[in-house]
C-alpha positions in Angstrom: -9.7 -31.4 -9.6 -8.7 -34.3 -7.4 -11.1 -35.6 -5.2 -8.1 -36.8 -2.3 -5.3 -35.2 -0.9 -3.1 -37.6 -0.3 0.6 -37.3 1.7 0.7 -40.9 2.6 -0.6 -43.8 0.2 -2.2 -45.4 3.1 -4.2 -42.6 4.2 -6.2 -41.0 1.7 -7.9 -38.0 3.2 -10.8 -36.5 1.6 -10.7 -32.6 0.0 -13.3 -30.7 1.3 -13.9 -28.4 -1.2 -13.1 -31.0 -4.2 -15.9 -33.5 -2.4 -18.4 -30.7 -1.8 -18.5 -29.8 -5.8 -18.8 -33.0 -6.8 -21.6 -33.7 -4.4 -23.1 -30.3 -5.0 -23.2 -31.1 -8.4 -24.7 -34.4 -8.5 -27.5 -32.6 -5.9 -28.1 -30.4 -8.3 -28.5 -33.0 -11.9 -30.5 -35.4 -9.5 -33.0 -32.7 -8.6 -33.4 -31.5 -12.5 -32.8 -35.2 -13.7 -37.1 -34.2 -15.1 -35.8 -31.5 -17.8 -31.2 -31.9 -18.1 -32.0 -35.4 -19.5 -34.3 -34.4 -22.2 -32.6 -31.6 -23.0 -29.5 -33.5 -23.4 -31.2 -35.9 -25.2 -33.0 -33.4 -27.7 -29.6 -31.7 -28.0 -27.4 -34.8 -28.7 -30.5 -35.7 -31.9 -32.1 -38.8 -29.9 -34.7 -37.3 -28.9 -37.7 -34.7 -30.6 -39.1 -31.7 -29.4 -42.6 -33.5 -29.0 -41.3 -36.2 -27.1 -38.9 -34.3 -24.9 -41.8 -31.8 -23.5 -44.2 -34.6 -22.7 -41.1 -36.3 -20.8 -40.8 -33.2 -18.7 -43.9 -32.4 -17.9 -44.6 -36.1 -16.7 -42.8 -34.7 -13.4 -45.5 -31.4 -13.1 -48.8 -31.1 -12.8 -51.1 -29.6 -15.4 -51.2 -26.6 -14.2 -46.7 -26.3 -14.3 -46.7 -26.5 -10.4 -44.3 -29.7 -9.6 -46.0 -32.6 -9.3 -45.5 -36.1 -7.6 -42.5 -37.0 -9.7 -40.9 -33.4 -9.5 -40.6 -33.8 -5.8 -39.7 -37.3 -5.7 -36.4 -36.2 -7.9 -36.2 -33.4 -5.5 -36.2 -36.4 -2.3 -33.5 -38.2 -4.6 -31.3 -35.1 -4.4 -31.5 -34.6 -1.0 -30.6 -38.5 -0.1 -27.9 -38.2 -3.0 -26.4 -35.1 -0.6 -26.7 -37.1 2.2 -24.9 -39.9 1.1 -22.4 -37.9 0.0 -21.7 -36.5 3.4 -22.1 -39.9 4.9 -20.0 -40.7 2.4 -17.1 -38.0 3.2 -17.6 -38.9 7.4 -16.7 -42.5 6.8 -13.2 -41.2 4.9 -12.7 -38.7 7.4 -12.8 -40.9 10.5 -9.9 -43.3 8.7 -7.7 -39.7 8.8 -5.5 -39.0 11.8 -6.8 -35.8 12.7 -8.4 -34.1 15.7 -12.3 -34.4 16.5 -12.6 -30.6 16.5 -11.0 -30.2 12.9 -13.5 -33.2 12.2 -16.2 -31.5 13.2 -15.7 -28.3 12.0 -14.8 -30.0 8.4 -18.2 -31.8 8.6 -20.3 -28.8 9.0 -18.5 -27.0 6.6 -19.4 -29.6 4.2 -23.2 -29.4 5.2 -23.3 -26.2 4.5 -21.4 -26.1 1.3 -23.6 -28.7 0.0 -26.7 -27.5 1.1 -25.8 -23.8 -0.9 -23.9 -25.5 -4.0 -26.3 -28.1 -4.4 -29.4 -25.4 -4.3 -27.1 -23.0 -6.6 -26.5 -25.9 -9.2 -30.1 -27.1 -9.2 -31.0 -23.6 -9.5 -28.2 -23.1 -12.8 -30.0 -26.4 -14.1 -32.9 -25.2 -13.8 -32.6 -21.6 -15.4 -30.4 -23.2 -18.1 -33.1 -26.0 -19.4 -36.2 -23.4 -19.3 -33.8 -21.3 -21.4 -32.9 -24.0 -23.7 -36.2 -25.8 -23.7 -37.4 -22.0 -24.7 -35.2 -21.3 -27.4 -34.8 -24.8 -29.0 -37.1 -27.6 -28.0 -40.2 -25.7 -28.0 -39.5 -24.4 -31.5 -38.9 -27.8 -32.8 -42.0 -29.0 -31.1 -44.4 -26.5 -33.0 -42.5 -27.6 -36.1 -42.9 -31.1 -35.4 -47.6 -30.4 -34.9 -47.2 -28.4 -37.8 -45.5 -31.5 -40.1 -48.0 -33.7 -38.3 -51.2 -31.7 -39.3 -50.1 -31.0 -42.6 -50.0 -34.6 -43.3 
């Protein structure tokens, strides 16, 4: 996927579509950034079960509701999605085209990163209680049970 259109090497205009994925998507790992990066972690062998749950749960409170650092990831994302439009306005205004196409392309953007970055943190977060069900907890009880059998 290519991030620019380009007709002229001198003016590089940015894809709308292309720009809202990639911005979506980074919404989306910087709001789950608490559970992707352990599970990624456990998966890849650097890190155990043990270890990987109490990194997660440091972002919720003891009772599962999210805590201080779950919504401070959740801040992050947001500020990572407005960059990214920032981002995509500063490109847009070196293009020759009309305000209203301007415009319209901005909002367009807004809302396509608004609803693919909720849909991707959404697929993060359905994907890593899935995996942290079916792999890391398991490995966690095996871990206590190695430990108390010592």
């Amino acid at each position: 996927m290519r991030l620019f259109t380009t007709n002229d090497p001198d003016d590089a205009s940015p894809s709308l579509w292309g720009w809202a994925v990639q911005v979506a998507t980074s919404v989306g790992l910087a709001g789950m950034l608490c559970c992707v990066a352990p599970a990624v972690l456990f998966g890849a062998g650097l890190m155990g079960g043990i270890y990987a749950i109490s990194f997660a749960n440091a972002f919720y409170a003891p009772d599962g509701s999210a805590g201080l650092g779950a919504w401070a990831l959740r801040g992050v994302a947001v500020l990572v999605g407005l960059y990214g439009v920032w981002r995509y306005r500063r490109r847009q205004a070196q293009c020759s085209i009309d305000p209203a196409r301007k415009r319209r392309n901005l909002a367009l953007l807004v809302g396509l990163v608004a609803v693919l970055g909720t849909g991707a943190y959404l697929t993060f977060e359905a994907l890593t209680a899935w995996y942290f069900d079916a792999y890391v907890v398991p490995a966690q009880q095996a871990e206590y049970e190695a430990l108390s059998g010592e």
